[in-house]
PALUMLUM-780301 format. One record per residue (C-alpha): residue number from 1; residue in one letter; x, y, z. Coordinates in Angstrom, 2 decimals. Each point is the difference from the previous one (the first is absolute). Example, Ala and Ser with C-alpha at 12.3 -4.5 7.8 and 13.67 -1.06 7.14 Angstrom:
<resi 1 resn a c1 12.30 c2 -4.50 c3 7.80>
<resi 2 resn s c1 1.37 c2 3.44 c3 -0.66>
This chain:
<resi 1 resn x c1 28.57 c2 38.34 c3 131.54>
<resi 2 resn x c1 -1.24 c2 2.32 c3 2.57>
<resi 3 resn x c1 -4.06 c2 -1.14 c3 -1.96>
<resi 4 resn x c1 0.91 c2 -3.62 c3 0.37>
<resi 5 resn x c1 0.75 c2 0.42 c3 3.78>
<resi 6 resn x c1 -3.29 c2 1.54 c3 0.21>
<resi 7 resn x c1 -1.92 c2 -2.45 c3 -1.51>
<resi 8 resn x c1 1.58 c2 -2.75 c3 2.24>
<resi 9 resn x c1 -0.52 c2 1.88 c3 2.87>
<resi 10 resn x c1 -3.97 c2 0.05 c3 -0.70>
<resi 11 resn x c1 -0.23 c2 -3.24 c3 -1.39>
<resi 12 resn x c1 1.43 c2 -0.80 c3 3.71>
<resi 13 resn x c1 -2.72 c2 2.62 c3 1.63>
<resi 14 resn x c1 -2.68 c2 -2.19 c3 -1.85>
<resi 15 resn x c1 1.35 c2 -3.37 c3 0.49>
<resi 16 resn x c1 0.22 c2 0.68 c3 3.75>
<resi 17 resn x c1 -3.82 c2 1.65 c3 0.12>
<resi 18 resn x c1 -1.47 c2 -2.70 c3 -2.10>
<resi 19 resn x c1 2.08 c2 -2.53 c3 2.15>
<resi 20 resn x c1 -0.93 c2 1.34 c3 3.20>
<resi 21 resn x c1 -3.67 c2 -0.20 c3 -1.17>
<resi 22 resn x c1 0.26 c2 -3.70 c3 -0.79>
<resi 23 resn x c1 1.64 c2 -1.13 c3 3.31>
<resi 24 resn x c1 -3.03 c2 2.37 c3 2.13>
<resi 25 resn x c1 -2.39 c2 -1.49 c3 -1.51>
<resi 26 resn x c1 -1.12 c2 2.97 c3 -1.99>
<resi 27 resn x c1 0.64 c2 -1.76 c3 -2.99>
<resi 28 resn x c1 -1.91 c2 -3.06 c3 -0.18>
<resi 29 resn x c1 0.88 c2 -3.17 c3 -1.95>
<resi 30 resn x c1 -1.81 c2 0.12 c3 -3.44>
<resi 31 resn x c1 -0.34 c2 3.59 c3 0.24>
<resi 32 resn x c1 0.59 c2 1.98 c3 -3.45>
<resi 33 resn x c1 2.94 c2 2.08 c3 -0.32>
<resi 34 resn x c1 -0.22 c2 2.75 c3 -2.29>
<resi 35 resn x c1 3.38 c2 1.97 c3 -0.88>
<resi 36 resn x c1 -1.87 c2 3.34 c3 -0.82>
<resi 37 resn x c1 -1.55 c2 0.07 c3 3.02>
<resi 38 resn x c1 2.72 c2 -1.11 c3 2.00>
<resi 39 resn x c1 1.67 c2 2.78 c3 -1.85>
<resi 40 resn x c1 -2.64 c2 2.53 c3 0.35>
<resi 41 resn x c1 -0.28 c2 -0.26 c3 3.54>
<resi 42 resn x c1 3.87 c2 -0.22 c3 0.60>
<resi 43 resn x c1 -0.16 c2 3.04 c3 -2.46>
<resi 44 resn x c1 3.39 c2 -1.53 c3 -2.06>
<resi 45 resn x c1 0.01 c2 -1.18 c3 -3.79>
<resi 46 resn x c1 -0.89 c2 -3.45 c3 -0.51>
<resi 47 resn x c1 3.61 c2 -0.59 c3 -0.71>
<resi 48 resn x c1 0.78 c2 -0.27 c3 3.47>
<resi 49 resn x c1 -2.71 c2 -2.43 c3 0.80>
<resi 50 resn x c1 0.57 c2 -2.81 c3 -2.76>
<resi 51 resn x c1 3.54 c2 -0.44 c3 1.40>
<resi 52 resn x c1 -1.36 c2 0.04 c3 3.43>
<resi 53 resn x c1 -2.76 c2 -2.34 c3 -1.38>
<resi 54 resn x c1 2.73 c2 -2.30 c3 -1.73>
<resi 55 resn x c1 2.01 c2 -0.66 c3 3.39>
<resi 56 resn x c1 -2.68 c2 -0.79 c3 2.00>
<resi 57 resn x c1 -1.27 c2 -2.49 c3 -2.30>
<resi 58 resn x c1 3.45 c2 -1.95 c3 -0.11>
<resi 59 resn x c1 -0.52 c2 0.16 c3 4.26>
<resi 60 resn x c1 -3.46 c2 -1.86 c3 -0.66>
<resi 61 resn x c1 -2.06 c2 2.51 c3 0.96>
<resi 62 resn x c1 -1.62 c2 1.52 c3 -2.92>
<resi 63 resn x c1 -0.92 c2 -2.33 c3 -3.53>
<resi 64 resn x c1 -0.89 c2 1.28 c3 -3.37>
<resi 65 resn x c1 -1.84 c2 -1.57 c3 -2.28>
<resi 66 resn x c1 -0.76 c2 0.46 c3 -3.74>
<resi 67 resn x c1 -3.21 c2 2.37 c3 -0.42>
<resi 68 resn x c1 -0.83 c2 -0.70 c3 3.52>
<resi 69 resn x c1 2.67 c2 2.75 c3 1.35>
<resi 70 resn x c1 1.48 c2 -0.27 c3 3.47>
<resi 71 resn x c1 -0.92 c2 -0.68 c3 3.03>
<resi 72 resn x c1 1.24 c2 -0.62 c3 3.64>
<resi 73 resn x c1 0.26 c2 -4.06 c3 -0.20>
<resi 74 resn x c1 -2.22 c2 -2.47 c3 1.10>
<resi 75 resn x c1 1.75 c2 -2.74 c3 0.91>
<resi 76 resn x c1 -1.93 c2 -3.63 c3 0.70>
<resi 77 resn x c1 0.47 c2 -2.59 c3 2.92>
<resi 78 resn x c1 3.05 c2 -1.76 c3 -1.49>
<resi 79 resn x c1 1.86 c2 3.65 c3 -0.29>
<resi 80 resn x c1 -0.87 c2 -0.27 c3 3.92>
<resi 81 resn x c1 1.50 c2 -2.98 c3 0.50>
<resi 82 resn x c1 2.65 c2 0.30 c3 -2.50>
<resi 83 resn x c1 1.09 c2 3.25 c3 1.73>
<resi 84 resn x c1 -0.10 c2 -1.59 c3 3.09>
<resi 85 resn x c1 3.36 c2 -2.26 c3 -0.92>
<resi 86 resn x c1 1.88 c2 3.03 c3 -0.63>
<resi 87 resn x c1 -1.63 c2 1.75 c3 3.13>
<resi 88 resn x c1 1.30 c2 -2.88 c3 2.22>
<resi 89 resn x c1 3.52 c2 -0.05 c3 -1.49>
<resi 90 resn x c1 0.72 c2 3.65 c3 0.76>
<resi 91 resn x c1 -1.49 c2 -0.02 c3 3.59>
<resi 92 resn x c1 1.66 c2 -3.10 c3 0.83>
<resi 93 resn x c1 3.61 c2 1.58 c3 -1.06>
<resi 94 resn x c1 -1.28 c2 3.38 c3 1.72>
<resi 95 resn x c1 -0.84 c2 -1.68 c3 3.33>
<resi 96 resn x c1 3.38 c2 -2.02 c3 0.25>
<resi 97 resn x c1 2.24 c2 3.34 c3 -0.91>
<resi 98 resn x c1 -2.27 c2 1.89 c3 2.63>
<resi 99 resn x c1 0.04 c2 -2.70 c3 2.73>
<resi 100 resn x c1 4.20 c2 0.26 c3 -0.35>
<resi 101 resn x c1 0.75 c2 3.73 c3 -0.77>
<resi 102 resn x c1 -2.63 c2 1.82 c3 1.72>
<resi 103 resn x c1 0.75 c2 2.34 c3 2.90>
<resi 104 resn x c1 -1.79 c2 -0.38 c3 3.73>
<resi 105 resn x c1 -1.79 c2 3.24 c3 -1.10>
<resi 106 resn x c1 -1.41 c2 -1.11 c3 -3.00>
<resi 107 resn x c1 -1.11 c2 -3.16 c3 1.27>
<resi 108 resn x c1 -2.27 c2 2.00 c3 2.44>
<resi 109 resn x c1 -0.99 c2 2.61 c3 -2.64>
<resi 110 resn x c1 -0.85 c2 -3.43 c3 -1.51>
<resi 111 resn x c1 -2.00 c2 -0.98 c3 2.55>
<resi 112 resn x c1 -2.22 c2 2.80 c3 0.80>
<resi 113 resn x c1 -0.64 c2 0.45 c3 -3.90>
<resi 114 resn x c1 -1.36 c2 -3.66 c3 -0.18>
<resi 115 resn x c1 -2.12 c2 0.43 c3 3.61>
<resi 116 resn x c1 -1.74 c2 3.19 c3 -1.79>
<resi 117 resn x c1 -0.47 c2 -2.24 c3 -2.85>
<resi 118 resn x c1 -1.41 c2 -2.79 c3 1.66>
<resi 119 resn x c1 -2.34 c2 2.34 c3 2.26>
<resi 120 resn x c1 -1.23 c2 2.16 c3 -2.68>
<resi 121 resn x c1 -3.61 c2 0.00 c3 -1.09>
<resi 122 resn x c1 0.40 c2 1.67 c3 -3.84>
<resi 123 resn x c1 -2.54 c2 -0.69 c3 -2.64>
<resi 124 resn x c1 1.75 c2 -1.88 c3 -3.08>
<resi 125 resn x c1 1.86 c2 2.00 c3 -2.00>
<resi 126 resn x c1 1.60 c2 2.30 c3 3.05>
<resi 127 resn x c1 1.02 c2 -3.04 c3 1.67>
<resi 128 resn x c1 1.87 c2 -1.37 c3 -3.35>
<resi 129 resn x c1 1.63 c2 3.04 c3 -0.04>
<resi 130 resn x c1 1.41 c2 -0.54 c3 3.78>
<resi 131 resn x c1 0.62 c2 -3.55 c3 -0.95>
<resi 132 resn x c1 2.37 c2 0.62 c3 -2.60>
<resi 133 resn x c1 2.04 c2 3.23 c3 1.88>
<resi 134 resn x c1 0.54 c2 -2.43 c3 2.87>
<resi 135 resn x c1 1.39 c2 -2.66 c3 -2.51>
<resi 136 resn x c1 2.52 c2 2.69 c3 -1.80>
<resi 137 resn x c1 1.14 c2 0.91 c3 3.38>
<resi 138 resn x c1 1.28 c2 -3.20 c3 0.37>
<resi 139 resn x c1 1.62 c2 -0.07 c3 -3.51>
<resi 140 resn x c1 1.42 c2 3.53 c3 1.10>
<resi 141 resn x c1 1.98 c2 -1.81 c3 3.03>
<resi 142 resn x c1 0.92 c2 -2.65 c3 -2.16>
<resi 143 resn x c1 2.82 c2 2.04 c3 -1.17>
<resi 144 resn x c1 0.14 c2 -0.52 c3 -3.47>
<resi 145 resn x c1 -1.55 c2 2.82 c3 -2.43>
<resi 146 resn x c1 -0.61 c2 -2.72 c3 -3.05>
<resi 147 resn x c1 -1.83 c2 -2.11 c3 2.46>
<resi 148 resn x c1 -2.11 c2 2.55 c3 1.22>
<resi 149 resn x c1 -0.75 c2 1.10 c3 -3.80>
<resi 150 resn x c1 -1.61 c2 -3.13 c3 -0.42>
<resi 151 resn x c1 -2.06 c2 -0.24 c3 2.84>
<resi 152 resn x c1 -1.18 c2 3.37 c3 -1.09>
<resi 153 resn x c1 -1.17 c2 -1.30 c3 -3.47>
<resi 154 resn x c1 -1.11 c2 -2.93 c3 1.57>
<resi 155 resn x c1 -2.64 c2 1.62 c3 2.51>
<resi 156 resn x c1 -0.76 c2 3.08 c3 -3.07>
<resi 157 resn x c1 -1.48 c2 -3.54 c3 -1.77>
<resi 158 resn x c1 -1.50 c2 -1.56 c3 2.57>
<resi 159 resn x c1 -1.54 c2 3.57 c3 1.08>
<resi 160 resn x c1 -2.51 c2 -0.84 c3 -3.59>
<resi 161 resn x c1 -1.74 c2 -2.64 c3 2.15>
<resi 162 resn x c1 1.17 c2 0.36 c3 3.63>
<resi 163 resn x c1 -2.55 c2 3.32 c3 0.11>
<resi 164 resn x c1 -2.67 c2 -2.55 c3 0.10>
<resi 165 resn x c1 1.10 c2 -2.26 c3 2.91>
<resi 166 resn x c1 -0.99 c2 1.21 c3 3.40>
<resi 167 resn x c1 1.85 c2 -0.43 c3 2.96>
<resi 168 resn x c1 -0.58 c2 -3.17 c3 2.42>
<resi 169 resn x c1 -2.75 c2 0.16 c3 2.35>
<resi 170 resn x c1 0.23 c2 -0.49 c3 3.71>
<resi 171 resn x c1 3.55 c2 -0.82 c3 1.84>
<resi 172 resn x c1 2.66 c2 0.77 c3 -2.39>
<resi 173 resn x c1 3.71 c2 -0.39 c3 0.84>
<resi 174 resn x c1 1.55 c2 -1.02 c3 -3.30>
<resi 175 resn x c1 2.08 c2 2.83 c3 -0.61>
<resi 176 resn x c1 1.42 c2 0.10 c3 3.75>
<resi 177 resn x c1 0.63 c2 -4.04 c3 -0.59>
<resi 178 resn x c1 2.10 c2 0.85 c3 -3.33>
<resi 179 resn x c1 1.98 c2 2.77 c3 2.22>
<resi 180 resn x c1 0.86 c2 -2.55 c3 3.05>
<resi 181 resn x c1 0.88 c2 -2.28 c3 -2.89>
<resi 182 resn x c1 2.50 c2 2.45 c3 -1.45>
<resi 183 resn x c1 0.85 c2 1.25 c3 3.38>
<resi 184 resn x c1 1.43 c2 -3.32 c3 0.80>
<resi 185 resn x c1 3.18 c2 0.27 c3 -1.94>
<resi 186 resn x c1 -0.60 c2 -3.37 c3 -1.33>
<resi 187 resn x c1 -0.12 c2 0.38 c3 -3.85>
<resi 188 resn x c1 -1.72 c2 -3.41 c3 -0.94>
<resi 189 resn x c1 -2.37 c2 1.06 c3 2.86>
<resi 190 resn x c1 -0.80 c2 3.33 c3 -1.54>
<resi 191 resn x c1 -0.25 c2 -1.07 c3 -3.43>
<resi 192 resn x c1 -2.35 c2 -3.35 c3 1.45>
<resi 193 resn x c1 -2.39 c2 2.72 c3 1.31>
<resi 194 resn x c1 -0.02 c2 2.11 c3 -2.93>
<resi 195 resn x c1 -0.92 c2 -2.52 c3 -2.30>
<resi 196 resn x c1 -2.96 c2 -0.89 c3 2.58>
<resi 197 resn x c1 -1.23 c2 3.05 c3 -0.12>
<resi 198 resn x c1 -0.26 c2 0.71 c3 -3.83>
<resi 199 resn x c1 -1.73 c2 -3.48 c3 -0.37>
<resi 200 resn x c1 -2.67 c2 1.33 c3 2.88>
<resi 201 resn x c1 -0.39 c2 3.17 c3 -2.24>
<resi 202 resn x c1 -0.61 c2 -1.73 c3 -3.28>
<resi 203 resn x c1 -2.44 c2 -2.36 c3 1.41>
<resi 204 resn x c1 -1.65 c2 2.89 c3 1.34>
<resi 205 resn x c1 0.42 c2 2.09 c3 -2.98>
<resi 206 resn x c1 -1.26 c2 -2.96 c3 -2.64>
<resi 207 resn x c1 -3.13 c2 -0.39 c3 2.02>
<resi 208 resn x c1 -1.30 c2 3.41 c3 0.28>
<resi 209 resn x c1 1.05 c2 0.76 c3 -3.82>
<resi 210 resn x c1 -2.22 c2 -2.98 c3 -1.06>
<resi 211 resn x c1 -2.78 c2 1.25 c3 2.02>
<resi 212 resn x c1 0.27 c2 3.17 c3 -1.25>
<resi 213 resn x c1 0.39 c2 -1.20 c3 -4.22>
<resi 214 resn x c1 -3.53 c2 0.81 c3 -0.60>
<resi 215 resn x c1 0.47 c2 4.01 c3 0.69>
<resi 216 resn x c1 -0.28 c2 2.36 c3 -2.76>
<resi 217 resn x c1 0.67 c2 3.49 c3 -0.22>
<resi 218 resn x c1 -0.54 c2 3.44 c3 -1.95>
<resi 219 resn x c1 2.75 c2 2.14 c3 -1.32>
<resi 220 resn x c1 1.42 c2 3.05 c3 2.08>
<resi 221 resn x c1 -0.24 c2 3.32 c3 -1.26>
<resi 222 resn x c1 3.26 c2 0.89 c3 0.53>
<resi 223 resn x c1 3.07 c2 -2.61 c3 0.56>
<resi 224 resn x c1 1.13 c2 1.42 c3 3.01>
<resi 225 resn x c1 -3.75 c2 0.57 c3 2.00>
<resi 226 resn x c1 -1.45 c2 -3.69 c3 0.14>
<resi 227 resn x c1 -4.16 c2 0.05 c3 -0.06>
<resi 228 resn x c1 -1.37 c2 -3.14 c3 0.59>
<resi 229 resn x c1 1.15 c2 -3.66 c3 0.20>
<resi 230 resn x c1 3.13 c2 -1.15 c3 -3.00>
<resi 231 resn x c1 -0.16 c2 -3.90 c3 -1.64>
<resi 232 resn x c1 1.22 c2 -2.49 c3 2.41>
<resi 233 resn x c1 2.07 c2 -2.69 c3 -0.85>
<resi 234 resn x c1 -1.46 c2 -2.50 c3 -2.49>
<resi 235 resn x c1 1.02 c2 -3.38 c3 0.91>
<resi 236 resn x c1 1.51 c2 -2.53 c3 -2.54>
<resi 237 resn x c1 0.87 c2 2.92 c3 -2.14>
<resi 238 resn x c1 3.20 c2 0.97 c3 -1.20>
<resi 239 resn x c1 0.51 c2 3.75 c3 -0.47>
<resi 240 resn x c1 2.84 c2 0.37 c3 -2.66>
C-alpha cells in the first residue's frame, strides 16, 4: 500500500513538472518526449512517468504514436478553432457568474490585473503566460471549483499555441473593456463582451500562426531547457 502511494505521489511530481513545462513554453509542440529521460532527470523509475505520461495525453497535451514515440502535441489550425468553441462556452458562463457574485474588491483586483495586462510590453510566450493567470482569476471569482477546472484545462491547451501569439501592438484596452463589462453587473452584458473578446484573440491568433507555419525547429537537449526554435503549427493538419 504504503509503495502504491508512492508511486502516485511521483507520477503526480512528474505530471505536474512535465505539465508545467508544456504551459511555459518549455515544452514546445512537436517536441519528443522521452520517458527515460524524463525519468533520469526527475531521478524516479519510469513507472512513475508512463502514468504521468498516460493522463496528460487523455488532457490533450501529449500524443503517442506507434514507433514514432511521444511527443508534446502539435495541434493544426482547426484544433485552434475547434478549441476556440469550447474556449468561448466556459468564458461566457465564467463572465456572467463573475459579473453577479463577485465582491467590490475583486472587481478592482480585477481591474488593475487587466490594466497591467493591457500595458505590458512581454515578448510572446511571457505574455501568454500573463494572459492566461488573468483569465483563471476570473474563473477563481466565479465561485465554482468545476468551472474553474475547466478553464484551467482549457488555457493548459491553448498554452500549445498561445506561446506563439504576441501581444497587440499600440493602444490596448481589451482586458480593462472585459472588466467594465463584468463590472457592470449585467450578465448578458458581461458574457456579450467576453465572447467579443475571444473572437478578437482568435483572429489575432489564426493570423500570426499562419504566418508563422513555415518555422522549423531542432530538438532540445533536455525537455525541460528549450535551445532553439520548436515546430509551429502546421495548418490544415490534424494532429491525432
Amino acid at each position: 500500500m504504503r509503495d502504491g502511494l508512492f508511486d502516485t505521489t511521483l507520477a503526480s511530481k512528474v505530471y505536474e513538472r512535465v505539465r508545467r513545462g508544456i504551459v511555459s513554453g518549455e515544452l514546445r509542440p512537436g517536441q519528443p518526449m522521452s520517458r527515460r529521460r524524463i525519468a533520469t532527470e526527475l531521478r524516479t523509475s519510469p513507472l512513475p512517468v508512463a502514468s504521468a505520461f498516460q493522463r496528460l495525453e487523455f488532457e490533450g497535451l501529449l500524443e503517442s504514436r506507434p514507433r514514432a514515440g511521444t511527443r508534446v502535441r502539435a495541434v493544426s489550425l482547426n484544433d485552434v478553432r475547434d478549441h476556440f468553441v469550447v474556449w468561448e462556452a466556459l468564458e461566457t458562463q465564467v463572465a456572467m457568474r463573475v459579473a453577479l457574485m463577485a465582491t467590490a474588491l475583486e472587481l478592482k483586483h480585477l481591474g488593475t490585473l487587466a490594466e497591467e495586462l493591457d500595458n505590458s510590453r512581454l515578448v510572446a510566450g511571457q505574455y501568454s503566460m500573463l494572459h492566461s493567470d488573468f483569465h483563471r482569476q476570473i474563473a477563481e471569482y466565479s465561485r465554482c471549483p468545476a468551472l474553474y477546472d475547466a478553464v484551467d484545462r482549457c488555457h493548459a491547451f491553448a498554452m500549445l499555441w498561445l506561446s506563439k501569439v504576441s501581444q497587440p501592438l499600440g493602444s490596448n484596452t481589451r482586458h480593462q473593456q472585459l472588466v467594465a463589462a463584468i463590472a457592470s453587473r449585467d450578465p448578458v452584458k458581461a458574457a456579450q463582451e467576453a465572447s467579443q473578446h475571444l473572437s478578437f484573440g482568435i483572429a489575432r491568433a489564426i493570423e500570426e500562426l499562419t504566418s508563422n507555419s513555415g518555422e522549423r525547429s531542432r530538438g532540445a537537449h533536455s525537455i525541460f531547457k528549450r535551445q532553439g526554435k520548436q515546430p509551429s503549427i502546421q495548418p490544415g493538419r490534424q494532429a491525432r
